[in-house]
N, C-alpha and C positions, 0 to 999 in steps of 0.2 A: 750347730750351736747358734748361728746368725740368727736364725729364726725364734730363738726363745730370748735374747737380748733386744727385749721392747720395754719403754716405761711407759704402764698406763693402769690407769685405775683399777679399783677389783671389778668395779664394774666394767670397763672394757675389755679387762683381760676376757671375760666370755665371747663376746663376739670375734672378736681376734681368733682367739682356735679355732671356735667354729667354721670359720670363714676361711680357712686353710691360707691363711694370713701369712701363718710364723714359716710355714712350706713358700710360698713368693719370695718374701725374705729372704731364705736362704739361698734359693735358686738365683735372683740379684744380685748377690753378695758372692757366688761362687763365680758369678757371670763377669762381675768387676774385679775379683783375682786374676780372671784369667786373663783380662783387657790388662791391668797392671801388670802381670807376667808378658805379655805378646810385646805392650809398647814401652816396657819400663820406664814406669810412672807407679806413681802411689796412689791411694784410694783418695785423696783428694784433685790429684790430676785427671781421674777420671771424669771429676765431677767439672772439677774446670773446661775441659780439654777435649775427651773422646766419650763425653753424654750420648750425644747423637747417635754412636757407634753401638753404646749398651741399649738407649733404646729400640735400635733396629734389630740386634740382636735378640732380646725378648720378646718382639712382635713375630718372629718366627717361627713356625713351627717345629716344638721340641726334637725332633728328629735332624731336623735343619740347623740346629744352634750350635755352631762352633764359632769358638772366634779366632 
C-alpha cells in the first residue's frame, strides 16, 4: 500500500507507474520498518538518525538487503 500513497497530479500520476515508482516506494518504506523494528525508533527517527543505514541498505543488492 506505500507505494500507491503519493500526491501528484493526473498528469504525473502517469509516469509515476510507469516508472515502477510506487514498487521503490514500497520497498523504502518496508526497508524503514524494518530499521524501526531492528533499532526501535519510529519512521521519523529513521530519517533523523539511521538515514545513512537505509541508504546503504538500498544500494545493495536485493539478495543482500537485510537489516
Amino acid at each position: 500500500m506505500a507505494g500507491r500513497n503519493i500526491s501528484v497530479s493526473i498528469t504525473g500520476h502517469g509516469p509515476v507507474r510507469v516508472m515502477k515508482t510506487c514498487g521503490m516506494m514500497g520497498e523504502v518504506v518496508g526497508k524503514s520498518a524494518a530499521i524501526c523494528i531492528k533499532e526501535k525508533t519510529s519512521p521519523r527517527g529513521v530519517y533523523k538518525t539511521h538515514l545513512a543505514k537505509l541508504q546503504v541498505l538500498m544500494k545493495q543488492p536485493g539478495s543482500e538487503r537485510t537489516s
